[in-house]
C-alpha positions as CSV (number, residue, x, y, z in Angstrom):
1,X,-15.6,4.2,5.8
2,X,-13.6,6.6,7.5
3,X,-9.9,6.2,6.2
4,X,-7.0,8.3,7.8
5,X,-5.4,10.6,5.4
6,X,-2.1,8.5,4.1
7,X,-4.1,5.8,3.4
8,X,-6.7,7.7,1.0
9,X,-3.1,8.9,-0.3
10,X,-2.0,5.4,-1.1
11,X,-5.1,4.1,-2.5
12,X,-4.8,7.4,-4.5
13,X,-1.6,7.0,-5.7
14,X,-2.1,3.2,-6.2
15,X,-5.2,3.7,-8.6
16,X,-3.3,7.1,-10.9
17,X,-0.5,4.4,-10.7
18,X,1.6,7.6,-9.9
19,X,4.6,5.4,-7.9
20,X,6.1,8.9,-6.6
21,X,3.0,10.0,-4.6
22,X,2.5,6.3,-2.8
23,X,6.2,6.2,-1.8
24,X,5.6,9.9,-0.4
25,X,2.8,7.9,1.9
26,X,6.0,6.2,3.8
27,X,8.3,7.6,6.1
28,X,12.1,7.7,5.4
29,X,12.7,4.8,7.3
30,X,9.8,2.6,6.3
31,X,9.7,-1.3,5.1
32,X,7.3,-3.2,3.5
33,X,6.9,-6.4,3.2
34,X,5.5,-8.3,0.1
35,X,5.4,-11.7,-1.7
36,X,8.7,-12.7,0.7
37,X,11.0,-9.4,0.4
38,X,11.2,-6.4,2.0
39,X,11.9,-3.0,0.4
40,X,13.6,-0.9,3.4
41,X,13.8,3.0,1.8
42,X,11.4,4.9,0.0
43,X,13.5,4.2,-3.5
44,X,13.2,0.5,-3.1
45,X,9.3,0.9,-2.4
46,X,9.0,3.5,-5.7
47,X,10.9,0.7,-7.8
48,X,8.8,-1.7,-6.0
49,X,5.0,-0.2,-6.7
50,X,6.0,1.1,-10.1
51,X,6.9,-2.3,-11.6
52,X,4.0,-4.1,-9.8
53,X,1.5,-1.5,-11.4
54,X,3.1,-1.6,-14.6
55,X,3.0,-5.4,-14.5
56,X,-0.1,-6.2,-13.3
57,X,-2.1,-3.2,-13.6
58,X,-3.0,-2.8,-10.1
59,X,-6.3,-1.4,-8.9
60,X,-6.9,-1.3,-5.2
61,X,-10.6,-0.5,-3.3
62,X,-10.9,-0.4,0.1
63,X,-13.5,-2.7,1.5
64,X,-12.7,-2.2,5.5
65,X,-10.6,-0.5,8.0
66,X,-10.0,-0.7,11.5
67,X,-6.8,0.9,13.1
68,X,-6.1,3.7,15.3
69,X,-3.0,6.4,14.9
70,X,-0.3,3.6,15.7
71,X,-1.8,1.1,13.5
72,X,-4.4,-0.3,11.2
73,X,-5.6,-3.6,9.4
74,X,-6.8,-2.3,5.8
75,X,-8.9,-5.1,3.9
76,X,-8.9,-4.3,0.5
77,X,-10.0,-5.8,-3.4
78,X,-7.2,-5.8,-5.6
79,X,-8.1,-5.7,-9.5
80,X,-5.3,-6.5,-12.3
81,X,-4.1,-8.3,-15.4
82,X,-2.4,-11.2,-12.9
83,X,-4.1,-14.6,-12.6
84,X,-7.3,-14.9,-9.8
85,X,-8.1,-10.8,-9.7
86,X,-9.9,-9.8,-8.4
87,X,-8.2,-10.8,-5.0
88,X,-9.4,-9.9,-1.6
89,X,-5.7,-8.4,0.6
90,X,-5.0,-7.6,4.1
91,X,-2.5,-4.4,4.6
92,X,-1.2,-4.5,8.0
93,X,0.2,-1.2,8.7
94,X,2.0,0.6,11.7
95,X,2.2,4.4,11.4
96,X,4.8,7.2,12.3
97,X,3.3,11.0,13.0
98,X,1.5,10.7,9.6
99,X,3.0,8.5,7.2
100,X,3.6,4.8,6.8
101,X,5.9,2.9,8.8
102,X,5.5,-0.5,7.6
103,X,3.4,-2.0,5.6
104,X,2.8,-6.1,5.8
105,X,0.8,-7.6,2.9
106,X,-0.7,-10.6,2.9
């Protein structure tokens, strides 16, 4: 599967649960959106990742992409210590130059 760069990042950074290297993925001006709130800076998605990693453990691998440089649908298996895992999610992502510029989870 041919991922672009900042996503290999992310899934990276996700699985060393290193919350400083997947909020470098974003742009200043990012947002993402999860389980009904957004985070809008790349602090509130650092807080954001490191709590849900140290909750739930979060593992992510990458089962499909399609996108382009804009944006990109990421289909991925998400494996943790939170009730159904593994769970199949859908990353809808828009990019700016190289990074993230939102990120939709669902």
């Amino acid at each position: 599967m041919n991922l672009p760069e900042v996503i290999q990042d992310l899934v990276k950074a996700q699985n060393n649960f290193d919350s400083s290297a997947f909020a470098d993925c974003f742009s200043e001006t990012a947002i993402v959106f999860d389980e009904g709130k957004n985070y809008t800076s790349k602090t509130e998605i650092k807080n954001w990742i490191e709590k849900s990693s140290k909750e739930y453990n979060t593992a992510m691998k990458p089962l499909e992409f399609e996108g382009d440089a804009e944006k990109g649908n990421l289909k991925a298996e998400v494996s943790g210590t939170f009730p159904g895992s593994p769970i199949i999610l859908t990353y809808n992502l828009t990019f700016k130059g190289k990074l993230i510029e939102s990120l939709e989870i669902n």
